[in-house]
N, C-alpha and C positions, 0 to 999 in steps of 0.2 A: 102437393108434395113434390119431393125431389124426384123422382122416378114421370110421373105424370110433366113436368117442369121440361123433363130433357125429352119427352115423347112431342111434346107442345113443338121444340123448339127443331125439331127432327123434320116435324111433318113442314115447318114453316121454309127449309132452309130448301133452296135450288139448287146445291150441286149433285153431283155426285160420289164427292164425297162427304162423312162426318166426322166432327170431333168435337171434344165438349171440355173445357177447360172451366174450374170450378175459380170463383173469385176469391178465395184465399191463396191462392198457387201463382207463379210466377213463370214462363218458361222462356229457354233462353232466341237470341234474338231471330235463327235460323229456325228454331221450330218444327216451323212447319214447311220448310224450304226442304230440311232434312228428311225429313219423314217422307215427301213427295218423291222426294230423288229415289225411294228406297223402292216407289211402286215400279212395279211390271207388271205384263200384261196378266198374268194369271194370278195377280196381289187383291187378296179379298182384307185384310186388316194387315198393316205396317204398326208395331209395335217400338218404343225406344224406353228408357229408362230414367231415372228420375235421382235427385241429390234429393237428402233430407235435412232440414234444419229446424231445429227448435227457434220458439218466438225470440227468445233473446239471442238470436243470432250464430247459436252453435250447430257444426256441420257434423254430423250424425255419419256420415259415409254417403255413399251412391250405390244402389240396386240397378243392375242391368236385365233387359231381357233372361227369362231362363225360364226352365221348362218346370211346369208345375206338374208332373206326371202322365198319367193317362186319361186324369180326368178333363183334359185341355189335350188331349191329344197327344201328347207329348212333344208340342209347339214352343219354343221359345215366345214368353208372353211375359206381359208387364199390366197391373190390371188399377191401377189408376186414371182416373179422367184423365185426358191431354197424354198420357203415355200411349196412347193409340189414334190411330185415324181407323175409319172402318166405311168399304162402300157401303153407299147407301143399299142396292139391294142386299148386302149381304145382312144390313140390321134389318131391312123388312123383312126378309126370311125367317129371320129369328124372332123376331115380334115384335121387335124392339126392348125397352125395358120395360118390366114385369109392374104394373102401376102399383103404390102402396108397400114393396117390398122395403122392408125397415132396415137392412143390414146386408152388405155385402152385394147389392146389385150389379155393380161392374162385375166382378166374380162372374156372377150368375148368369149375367146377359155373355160375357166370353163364351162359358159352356157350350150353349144354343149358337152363338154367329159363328166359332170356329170348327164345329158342325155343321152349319149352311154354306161355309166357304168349300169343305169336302162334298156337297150337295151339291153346289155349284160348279166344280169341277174349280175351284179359284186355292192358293194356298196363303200363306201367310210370309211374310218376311220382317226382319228387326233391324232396328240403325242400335249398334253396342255401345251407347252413347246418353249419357242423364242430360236430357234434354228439357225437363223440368225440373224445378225446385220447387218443392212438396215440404208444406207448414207444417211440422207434428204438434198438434196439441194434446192440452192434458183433456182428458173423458170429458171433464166436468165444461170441457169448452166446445163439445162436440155431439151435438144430442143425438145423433144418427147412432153415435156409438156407445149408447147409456145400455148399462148391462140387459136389460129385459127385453131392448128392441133386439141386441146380437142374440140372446137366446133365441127368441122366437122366429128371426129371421133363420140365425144358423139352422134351424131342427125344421125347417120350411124347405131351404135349401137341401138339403141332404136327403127330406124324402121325395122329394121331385126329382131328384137326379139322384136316384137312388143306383141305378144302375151304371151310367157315369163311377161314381163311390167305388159301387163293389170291383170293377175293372181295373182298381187301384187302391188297392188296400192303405199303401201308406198315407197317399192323399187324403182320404176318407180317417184314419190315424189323426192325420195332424188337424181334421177340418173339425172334428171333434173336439181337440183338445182346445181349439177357439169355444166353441159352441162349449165347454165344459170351464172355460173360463168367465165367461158368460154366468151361466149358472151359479156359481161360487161369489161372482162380484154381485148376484141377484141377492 
C-alpha cells in the first residue's frame, strides 16, 4: 500500500533529509532549492504551499502555509506530499507513516513529527510560496478517497488522537465534518 510504499522508500533513501512527491503532481522548478534555503539549524520540517488545477487545466487558486489549529500546534503547515521536506529523524521519531492507514495519512503523520520536532527541541518554518501544482481529481479517479476508506480512516484518526481533537475544538469540528461526509457519500 501507499503508506507501507513511502515507509519502504524512507528506510532506503541516505539523507538526511525527506520528501515524497506523489507521480500525478508536478512542482516547480526551484523546489526543492527553495525549501532548503528555508532550513535552519533548529528546522525539524519546512513546509510551502501548493496551486490547484483541474485535469483539464483550470487553475483552482493556490493554498499557502497556514495554521490548522492546535491540533498541529498551531504551526503554519501545508499537508500534502512535496509541500514538505521533513528530517529524517524527526520522521523516525514519529514512526514514520502509519502502515495501511486508508485516509488522510499526511494529516496524521504531521500530528506525531510536529510533536517530535518539539521533542527534539527542532521547530518548524514555511517558504509562503505554491511551490507545487496539485491535480484535483474527481473521487471516482482516486481510490484512496472513495467514501468508506475516508470514514474509516477519519473515525481511526480522531480516536488516536483523540486528545490532540479535544485541545481544539474547532479542528476536531471541522475534522468531523470530513469524516461526516464520508458517511453520507457511504
Amino acid at each position: 500500500g501507499l503508506t507501507a510504499s513511502r515507509n519502504a522508500g524512507a528506510r532506503l533513501a541516505n539523507g538526511s533529509w525527506l520528501a515524497f512527491l506523489d507521480d500525478d503532481d508536478s512542482v516547480d522548478p526551484d523546489w526543492l532549492v527553495r525549501l532548503v534555503d528555508e532550513v535552519g539549524a533548529n528546522s525539524g520540517i519546512v513546509f510551502c504551499g501548493h496551486q490547484r488545477w483541474t485535469t483539464d487545466g483550470r487553475h483552482l487558486g493556490s493554498l499557502l502555509p497556514a495554521s490548522m489549529g492546535a491540533v498541529l500546534l498551531d504551526k503554519e503547515v501545508s499537508v500534502l506530499p512535496a509541500t514538505w521536506i521533513m528530517r529524517r529523524d524527526v520522521f523516525d521519531a514519529a514512526g514514520g507513516y502509519l502502515d495501511g492507514l486508508p485516509f488522510m495519512h499526511q494529516f496524521e503523520l504531521l500530528i506525531r513529527a510536529v510533536r517530535s520536532c518539539v521533542g527534539l527541541g527542532l521547530d518548524t518554518a514555511a517558504v509562503s510560496e505554491p511551490l507545487l501544482r496539485y491535480t484535483v481529481r474527481e473521487h471516482s479517479e482516486r481510490p484512496m478517497q472513495w467514501p468508506q476508506l475516508g470514514l474509516d480512516g477519519g473515525r481511526w484518526i480522531l480516536a488516536r488522537h483523540a486528545a490532540a481533537f479535544e485541545s481544539d475544538r474547532s479542528a476536531r469540528a471541522n475534522y468531523e465534518a470530513i469524516v461526516g461526509v464520508a458517511a453520507v457519500r457511504c
